[in-house]
NUMILO-526919 format. One line per field, with one value per residue: x, y, z of N, C-alpha, C in turn; residue in one letter. Coordinates in steps of 0.2 Angstrom, whole numbers, padded with zeros to 4 digits. Example, Ala and Ser with C-alpha at 12.3 -4.5 7.8 and 13.67 -1.06 7.14 Angstrom:
% residues 2
n.X = [0066/0064];
n.Y = [-0028/-0011];
n.Z = [0039/0035];
ca.X = [0062/0068];
ca.Y = [-0022/-0005];
ca.Z = [0039/0036];
c.X = [0066/0064];
c.Y = [-0016/0000];
c.Z = [0039/0039];
aa = [a/s];
END
This chain:
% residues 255
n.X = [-0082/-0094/-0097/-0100/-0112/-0127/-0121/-0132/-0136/-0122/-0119/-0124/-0119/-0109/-0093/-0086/-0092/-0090/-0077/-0077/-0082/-0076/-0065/-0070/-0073/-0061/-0052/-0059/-0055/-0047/-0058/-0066/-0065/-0063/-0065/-0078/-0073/-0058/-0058/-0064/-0053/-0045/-0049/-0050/-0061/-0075/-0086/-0099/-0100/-0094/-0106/-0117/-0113/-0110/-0126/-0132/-0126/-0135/-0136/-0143/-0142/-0130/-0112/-0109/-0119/-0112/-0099/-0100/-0108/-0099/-0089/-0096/-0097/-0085/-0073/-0063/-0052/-0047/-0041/-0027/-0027/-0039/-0047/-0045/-0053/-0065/-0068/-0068/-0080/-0088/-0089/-0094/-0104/-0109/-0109/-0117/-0129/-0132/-0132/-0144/-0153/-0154/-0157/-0168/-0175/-0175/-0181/-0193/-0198/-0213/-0212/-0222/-0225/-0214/-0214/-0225/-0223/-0211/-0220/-0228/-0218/-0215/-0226/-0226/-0228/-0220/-0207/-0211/-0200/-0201/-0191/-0184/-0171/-0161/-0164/-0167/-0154/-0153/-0165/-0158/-0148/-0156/-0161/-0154/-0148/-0160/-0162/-0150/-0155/-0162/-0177/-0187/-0186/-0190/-0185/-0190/-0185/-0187/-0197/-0205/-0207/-0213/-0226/-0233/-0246/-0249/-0238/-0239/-0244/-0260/-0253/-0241/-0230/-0230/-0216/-0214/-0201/-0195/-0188/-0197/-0207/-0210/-0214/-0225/-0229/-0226/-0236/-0248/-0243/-0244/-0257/-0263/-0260/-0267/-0278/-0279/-0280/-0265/-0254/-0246/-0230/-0224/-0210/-0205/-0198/-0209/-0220/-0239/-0240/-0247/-0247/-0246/-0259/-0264/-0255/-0254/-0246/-0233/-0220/-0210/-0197/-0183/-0176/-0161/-0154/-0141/-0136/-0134/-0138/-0135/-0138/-0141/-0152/-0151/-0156/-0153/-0152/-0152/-0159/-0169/-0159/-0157/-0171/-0173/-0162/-0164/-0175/-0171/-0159/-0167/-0174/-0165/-0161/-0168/-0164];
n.Y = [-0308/-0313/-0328/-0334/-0340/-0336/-0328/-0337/-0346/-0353/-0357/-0369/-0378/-0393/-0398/-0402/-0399/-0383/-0382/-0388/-0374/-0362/-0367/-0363/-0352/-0345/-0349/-0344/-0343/-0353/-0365/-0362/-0371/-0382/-0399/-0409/-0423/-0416/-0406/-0410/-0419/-0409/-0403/-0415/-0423/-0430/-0433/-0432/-0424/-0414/-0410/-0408/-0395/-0388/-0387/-0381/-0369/-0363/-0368/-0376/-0384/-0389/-0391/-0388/-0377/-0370/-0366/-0360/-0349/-0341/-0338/-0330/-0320/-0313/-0300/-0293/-0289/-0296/-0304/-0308/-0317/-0315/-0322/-0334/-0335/-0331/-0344/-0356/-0351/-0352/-0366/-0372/-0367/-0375/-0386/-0386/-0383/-0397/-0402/-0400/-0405/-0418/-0419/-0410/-0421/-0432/-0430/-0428/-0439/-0452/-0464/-0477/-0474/-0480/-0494/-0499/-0495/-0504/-0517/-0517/-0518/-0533/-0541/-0538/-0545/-0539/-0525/-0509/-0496/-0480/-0464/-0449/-0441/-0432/-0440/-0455/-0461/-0462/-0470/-0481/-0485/-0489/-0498/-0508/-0512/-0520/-0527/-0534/-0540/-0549/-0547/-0540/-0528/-0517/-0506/-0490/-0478/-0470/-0460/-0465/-0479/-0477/-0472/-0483/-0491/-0503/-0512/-0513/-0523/-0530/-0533/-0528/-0515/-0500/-0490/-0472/-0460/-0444/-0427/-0413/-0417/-0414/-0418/-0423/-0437/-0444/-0444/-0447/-0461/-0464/-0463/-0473/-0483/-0483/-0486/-0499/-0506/-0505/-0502/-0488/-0482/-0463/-0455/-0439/-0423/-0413/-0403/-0407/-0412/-0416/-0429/-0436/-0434/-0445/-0455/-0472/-0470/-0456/-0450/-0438/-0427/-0416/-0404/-0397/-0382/-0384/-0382/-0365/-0357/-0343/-0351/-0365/-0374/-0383/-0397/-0405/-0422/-0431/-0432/-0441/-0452/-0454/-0459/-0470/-0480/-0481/-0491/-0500/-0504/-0508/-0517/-0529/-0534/-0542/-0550];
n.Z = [0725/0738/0743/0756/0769/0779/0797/0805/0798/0794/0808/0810/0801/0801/0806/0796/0784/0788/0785/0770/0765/0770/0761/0749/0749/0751/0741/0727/0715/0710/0713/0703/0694/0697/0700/0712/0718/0717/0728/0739/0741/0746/0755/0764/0767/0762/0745/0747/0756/0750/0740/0747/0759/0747/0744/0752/0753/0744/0732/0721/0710/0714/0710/0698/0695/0705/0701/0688/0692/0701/0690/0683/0688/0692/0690/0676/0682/0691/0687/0675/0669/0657/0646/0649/0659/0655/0646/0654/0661/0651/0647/0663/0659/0651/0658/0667/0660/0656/0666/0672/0663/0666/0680/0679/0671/0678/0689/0687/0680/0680/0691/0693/0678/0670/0674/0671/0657/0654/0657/0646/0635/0639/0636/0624/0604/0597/0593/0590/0586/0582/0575/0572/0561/0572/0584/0581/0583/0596/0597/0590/0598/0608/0604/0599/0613/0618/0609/0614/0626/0621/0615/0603/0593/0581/0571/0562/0555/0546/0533/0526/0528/0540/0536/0531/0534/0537/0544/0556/0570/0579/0592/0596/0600/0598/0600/0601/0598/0603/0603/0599/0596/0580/0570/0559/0555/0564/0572/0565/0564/0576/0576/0569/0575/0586/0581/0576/0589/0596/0609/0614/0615/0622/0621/0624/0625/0628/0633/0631/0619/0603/0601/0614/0618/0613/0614/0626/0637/0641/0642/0649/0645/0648/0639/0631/0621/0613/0601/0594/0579/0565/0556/0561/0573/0586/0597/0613/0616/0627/0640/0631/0630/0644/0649/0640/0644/0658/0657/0649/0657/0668/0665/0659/0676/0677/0668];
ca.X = [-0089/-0094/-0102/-0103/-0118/-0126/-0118/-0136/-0134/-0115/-0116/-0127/-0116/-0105/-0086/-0083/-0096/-0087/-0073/-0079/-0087/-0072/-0061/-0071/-0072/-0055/-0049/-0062/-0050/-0047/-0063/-0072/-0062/-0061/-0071/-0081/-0068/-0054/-0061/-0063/-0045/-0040/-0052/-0049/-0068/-0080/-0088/-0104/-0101/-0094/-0110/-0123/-0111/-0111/-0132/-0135/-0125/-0140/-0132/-0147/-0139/-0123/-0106/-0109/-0121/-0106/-0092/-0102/-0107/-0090/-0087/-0099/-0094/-0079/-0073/-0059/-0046/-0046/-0036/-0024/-0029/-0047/-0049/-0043/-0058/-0071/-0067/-0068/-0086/-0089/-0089/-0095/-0113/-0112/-0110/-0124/-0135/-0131/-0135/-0152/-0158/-0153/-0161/-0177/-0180/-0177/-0188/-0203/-0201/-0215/-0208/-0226/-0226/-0209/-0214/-0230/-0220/-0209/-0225/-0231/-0213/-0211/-0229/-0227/-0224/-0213/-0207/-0209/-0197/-0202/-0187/-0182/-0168/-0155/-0169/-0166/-0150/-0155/-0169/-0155/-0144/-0159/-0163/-0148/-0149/-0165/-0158/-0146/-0158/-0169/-0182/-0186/-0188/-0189/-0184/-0192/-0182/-0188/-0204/-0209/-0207/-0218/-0231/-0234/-0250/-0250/-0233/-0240/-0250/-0263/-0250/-0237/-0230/-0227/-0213/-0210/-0194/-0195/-0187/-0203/-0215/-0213/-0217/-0234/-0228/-0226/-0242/-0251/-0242/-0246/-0266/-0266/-0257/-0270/-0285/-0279/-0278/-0260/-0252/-0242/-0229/-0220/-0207/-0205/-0198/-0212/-0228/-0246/-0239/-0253/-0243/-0248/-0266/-0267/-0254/-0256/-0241/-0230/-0213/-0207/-0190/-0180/-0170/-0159/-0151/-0135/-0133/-0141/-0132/-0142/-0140/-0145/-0155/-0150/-0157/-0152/-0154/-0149/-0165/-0173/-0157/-0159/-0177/-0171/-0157/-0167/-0180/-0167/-0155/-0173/-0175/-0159/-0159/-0172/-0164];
ca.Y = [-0311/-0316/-0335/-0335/-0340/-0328/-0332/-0341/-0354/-0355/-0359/-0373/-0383/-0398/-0393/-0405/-0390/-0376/-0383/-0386/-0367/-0360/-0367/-0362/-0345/-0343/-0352/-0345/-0344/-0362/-0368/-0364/-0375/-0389/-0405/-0411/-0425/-0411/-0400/-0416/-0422/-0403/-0401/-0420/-0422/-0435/-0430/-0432/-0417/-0408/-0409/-0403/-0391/-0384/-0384/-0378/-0362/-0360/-0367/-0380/-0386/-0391/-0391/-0383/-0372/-0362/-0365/-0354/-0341/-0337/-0338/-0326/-0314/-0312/-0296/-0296/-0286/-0300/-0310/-0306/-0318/-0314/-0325/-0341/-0332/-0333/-0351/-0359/-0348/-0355/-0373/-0373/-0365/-0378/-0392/-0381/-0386/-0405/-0405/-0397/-0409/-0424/-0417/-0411/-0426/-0438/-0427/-0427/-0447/-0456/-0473/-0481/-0474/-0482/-0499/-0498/-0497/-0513/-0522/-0517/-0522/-0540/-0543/-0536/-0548/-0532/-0517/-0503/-0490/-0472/-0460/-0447/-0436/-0436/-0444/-0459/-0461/-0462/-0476/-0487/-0487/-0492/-0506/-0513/-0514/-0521/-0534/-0539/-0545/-0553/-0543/-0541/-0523/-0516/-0497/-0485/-0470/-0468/-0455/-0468/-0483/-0473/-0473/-0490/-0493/-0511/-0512/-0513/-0527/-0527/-0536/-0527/-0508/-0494/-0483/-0466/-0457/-0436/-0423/-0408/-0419/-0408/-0423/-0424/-0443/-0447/-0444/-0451/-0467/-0467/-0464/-0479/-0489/-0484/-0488/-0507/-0507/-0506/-0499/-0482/-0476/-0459/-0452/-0433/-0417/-0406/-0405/-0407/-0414/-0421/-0436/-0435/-0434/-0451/-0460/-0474/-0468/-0452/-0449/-0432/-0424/-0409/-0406/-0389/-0379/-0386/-0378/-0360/-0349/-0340/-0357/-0371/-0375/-0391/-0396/-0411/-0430/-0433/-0434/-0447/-0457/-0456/-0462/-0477/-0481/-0482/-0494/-0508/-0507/-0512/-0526/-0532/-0533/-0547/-0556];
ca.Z = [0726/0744/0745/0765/0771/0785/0801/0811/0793/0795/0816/0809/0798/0801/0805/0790/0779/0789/0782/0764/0763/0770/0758/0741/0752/0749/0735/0722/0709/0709/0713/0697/0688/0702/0704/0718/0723/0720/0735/0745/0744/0748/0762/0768/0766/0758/0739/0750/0761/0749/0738/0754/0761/0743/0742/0757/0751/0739/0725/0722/0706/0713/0709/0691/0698/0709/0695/0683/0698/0703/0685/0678/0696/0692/0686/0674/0684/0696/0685/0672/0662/0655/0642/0652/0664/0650/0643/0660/0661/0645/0649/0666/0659/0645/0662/0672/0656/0656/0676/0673/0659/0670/0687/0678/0670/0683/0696/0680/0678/0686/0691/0689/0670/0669/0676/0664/0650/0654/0655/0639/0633/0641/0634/0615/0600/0592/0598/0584/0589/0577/0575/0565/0564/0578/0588/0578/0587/0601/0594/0588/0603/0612/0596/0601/0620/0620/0604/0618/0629/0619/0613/0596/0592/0575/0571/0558/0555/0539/0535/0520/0532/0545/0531/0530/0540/0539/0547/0563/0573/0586/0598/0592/0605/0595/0605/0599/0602/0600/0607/0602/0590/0574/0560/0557/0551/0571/0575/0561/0564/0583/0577/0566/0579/0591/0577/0577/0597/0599/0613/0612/0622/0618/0625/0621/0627/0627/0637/0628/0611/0601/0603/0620/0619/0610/0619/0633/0641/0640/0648/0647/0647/0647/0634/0632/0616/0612/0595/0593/0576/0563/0552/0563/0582/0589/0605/0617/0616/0634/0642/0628/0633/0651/0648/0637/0648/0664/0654/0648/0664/0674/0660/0662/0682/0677/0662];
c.X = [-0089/-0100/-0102/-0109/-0119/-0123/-0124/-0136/-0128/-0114/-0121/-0125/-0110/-0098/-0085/-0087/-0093/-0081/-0071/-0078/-0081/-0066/-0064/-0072/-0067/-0051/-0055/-0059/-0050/-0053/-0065/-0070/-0062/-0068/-0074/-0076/-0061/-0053/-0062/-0057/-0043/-0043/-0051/-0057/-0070/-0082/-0095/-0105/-0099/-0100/-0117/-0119/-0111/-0120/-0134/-0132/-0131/-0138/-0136/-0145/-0130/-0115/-0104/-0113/-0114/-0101/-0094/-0105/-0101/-0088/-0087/-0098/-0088/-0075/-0065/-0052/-0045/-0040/-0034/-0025/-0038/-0049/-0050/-0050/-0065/-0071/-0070/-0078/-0089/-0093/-0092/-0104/-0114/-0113/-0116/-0132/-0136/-0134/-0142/-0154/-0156/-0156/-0166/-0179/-0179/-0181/-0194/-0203/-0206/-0214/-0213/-0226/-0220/-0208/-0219/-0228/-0215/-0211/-0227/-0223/-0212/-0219/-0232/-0225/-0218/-0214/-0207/-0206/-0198/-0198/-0186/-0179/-0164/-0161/-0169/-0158/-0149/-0160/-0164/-0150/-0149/-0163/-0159/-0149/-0155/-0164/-0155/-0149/-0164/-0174/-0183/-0189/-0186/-0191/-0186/-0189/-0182/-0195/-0208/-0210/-0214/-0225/-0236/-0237/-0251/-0246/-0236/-0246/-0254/-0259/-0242/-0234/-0226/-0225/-0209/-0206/-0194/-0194/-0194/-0207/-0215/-0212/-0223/-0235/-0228/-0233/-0247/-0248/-0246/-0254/-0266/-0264/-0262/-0278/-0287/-0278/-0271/-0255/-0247/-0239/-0224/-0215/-0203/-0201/-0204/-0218/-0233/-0244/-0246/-0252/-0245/-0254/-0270/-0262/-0254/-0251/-0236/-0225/-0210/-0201/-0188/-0177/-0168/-0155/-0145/-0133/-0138/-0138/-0137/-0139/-0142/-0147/-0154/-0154/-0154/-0156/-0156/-0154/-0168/-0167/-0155/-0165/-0175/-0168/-0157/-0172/-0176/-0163/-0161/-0173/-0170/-0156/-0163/-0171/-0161];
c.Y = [-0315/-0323/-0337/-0335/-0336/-0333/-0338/-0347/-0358/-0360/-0367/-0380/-0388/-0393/-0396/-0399/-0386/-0376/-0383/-0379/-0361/-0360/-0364/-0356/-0342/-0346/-0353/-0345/-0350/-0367/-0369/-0369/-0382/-0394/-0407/-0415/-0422/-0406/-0404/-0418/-0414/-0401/-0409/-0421/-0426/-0430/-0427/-0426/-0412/-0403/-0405/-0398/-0383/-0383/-0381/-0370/-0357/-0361/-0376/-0384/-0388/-0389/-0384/-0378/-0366/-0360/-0359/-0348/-0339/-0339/-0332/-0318/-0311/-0306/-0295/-0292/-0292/-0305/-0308/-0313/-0319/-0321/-0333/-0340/-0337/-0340/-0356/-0356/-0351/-0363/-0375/-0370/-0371/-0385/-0390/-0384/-0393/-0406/-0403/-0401/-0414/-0422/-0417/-0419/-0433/-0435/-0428/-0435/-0450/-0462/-0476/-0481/-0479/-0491/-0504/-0501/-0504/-0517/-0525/-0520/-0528/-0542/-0540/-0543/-0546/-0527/-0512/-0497/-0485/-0467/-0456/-0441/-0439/-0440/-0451/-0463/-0464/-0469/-0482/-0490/-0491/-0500/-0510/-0516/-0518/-0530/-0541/-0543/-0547/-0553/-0543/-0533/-0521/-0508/-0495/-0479/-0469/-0464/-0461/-0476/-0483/-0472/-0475/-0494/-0499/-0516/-0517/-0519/-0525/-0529/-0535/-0520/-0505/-0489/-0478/-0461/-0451/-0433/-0416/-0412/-0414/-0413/-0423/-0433/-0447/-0450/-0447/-0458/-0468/-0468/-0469/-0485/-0491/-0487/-0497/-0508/-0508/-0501/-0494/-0478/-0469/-0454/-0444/-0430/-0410/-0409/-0404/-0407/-0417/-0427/-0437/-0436/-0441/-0458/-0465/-0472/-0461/-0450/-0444/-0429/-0419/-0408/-0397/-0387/-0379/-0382/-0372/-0355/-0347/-0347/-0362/-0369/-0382/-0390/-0402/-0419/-0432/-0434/-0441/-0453/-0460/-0460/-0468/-0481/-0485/-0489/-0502/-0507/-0511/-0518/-0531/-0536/-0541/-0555/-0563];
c.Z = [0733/0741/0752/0764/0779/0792/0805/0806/0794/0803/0814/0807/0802/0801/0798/0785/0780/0784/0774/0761/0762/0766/0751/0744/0748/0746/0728/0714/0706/0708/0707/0693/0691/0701/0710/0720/0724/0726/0738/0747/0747/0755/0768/0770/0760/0749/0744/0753/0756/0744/0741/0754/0753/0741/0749/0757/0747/0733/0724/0714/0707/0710/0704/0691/0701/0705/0691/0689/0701/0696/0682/0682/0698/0688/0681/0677/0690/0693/0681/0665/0660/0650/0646/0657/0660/0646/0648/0661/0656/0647/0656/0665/0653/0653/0666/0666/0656/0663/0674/0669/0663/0675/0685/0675/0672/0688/0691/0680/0683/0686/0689/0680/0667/0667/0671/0659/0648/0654/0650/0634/0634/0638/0626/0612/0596/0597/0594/0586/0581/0581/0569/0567/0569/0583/0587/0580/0592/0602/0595/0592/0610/0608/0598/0610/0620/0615/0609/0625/0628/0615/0605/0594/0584/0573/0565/0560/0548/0537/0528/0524/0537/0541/0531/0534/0542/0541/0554/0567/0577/0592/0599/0598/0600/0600/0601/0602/0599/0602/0606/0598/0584/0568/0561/0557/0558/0574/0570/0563/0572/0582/0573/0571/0584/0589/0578/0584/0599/0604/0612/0617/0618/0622/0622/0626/0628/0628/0630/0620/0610/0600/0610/0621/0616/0613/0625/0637/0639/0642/0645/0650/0647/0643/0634/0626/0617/0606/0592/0587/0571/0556/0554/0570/0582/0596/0606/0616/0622/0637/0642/0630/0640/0652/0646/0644/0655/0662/0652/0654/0670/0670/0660/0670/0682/0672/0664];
aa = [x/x/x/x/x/x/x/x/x/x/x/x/x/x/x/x/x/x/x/x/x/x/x/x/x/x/x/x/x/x/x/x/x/x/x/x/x/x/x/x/x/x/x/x/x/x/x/x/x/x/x/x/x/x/x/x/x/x/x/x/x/x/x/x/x/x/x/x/x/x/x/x/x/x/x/x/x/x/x/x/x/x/x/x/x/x/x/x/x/x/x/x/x/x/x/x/x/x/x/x/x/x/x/x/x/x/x/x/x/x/x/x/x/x/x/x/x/x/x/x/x/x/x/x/x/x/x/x/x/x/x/x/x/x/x/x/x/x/x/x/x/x/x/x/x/x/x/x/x/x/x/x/x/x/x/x/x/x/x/x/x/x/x/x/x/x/x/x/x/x/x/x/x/x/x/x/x/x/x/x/x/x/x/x/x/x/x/x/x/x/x/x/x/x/x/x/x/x/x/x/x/x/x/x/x/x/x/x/x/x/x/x/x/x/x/x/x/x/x/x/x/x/x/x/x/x/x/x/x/x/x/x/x/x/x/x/x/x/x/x/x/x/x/x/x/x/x/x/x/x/x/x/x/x/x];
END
C-alpha cells in the first residue's frame, strides 16, 4: 500500500512533514499500531506536526483514520502473522468509530444552543433530568456533577416516575437525555412540560425526533453501533456525554 502524496503536494510540505510521511512510508507495519506521540518521538517531531502531516495525506479523520487503512490494505502475505494483522485491524476501526462520534458532534454543537441551555439552568428552580435505559447513565453522572456545584437536579429514570404529570413546575427545566427517542413516555413528558410553560431541552442522537419539534432547545449527537449480534443492538453514549460534560465544565469555570 502506497501513502505518498503526489509529488507537487509532497514539494509543499514542511521538512518536519517530509519527515513524518516518509517515516509511516516506510514503517507501515509498525505504524498501524503506533500513537501519534510514538511517531513524534521516532521522527523527532511535535504531536502537532504529526497530526497535519498526517491530514494533509487525506486521512481527514486522523491518526485512526490511517491505522485502520494500512490495516484493512494489508494483504496477509505481507506478514506471517495474520491473525495479530486482523486484531490490530480490529481495534483500530473500533478507535476510527470513537473519533467520528467526537468530531461529528462537536462540529454539529452550536455554541449559542449550548450557552442557551446554561441560562435556562442558572435560572430553573429544578432541573428534571428524563432518562431511560443506558441513557440514564449518562443522566446520573451528569446528576452528580451538577449536585456538585450546587444545583438541584432531580433524575427520573423510571417510565412510572415519568408519568407523574404533576411532578414538574412552571419554573422548573425539564432536560431530556436520549440517544434515538424510542419511549413514547419521553415525549409525553416533554408535552406536559411544555403545557405548564416549562422550558425543555433535549439532547438526542437523531435529527427530526418528535422530541425535537416541541423542544426549546435540541443538541444533537452522533452516536455509532457498538454492539450489533442477532440478540442485541447497542449504540453509543459518548456523544450525550460530550454534550453534558461541555455543559457543567462551562458551569463550573463560573462557580
Amino acid at each position: 500500500m502506497s501513502l505518498m502524496l503526489n509529488t507537487d503536494l509532497y514539494r509543499e510540505l514542511s521538512d518536519s512533514e517530509k519527515k513524518v510521511i516518509d517515516y509511516i512510508e516506510t514503517h507501515e507495519n509498525k505504524v498501524e499500531s503506533f500513537s501519534i506521540t510514538m511517531i513524534a518521538n521516532r521522527t523527532f517531531t511535535s504531536t502537532a506536526t504529526v497530526s497535519r502531516a498526517i491530514k494533509k495525506m487525506g486521512f481527514s479523520g486522523g491518526i485512526s483514520e490511517l491505522r485502520y487503512s494500512i490495516s484493512i490494505n494489508k494483504s496477509p502475505s505481507e506478514d506471517d502473522h495474520e491473525k495479530k494483522n486482523e486484531d490490530i485491524g480490529n481495534v483500530n476501526q473500533i478507535l476510527a468509530k470513537s473519533y467520528r462520534e467526537c468530531m461529528y458532534t462537536i462540529d454539529n454543537i452550536v455554541i449559542t444552543d449550548i450557552l442557551k441551555v446554561i441560562d435556562f439552568i442558572k435560572s430553573a428552580n429544578r432541573i428534571i433530568l428524563c432518562a431511560l435505559g443506558s441513557s440514564a447513565m449518562v443522566a446520573q453522572e451528569f446528576q452528580e456533577q451538577l449536585l456538585m456545584l450546587g444545583y438541584t437536579p432531580i433524575l427520573m429514570a423510571d417510565e412510572v416516575w415519568l408519568k407523574r404529570s404533576n411532578l414538574v413546575k412552571q419554573n422548573d427545566l425539564v432536560f431530556i437525555i436520549t440517544t434515538l427517542n424510542t419511549r413514547p413516555v419521553l415525549f409525553d413528558m416533554a408535552n406536559r412540560a411544555k403545557h405548564t410553560g416549562t422550558k425543555v431541552v433535549t439532547c438526542v442522537c437523531k435529527e427530526g425526533t418528535s422530541l425535537q419539534g416541541i423542544s426549546d432547545i435540541t443538541i444533537i449527537g452522533h452516536t455509532e453501533n457498538i454492539v450489533n449480534t442477532s440478540i442485541m443492538s447497542q449504540t453509543s453514549r459518548l456523544s450525550l456525554m460530550i454534550i453534558t460534560r461541555t455543559i457543567t465544565e462551562y458551569l463550573a469555570l463560573y462557580e
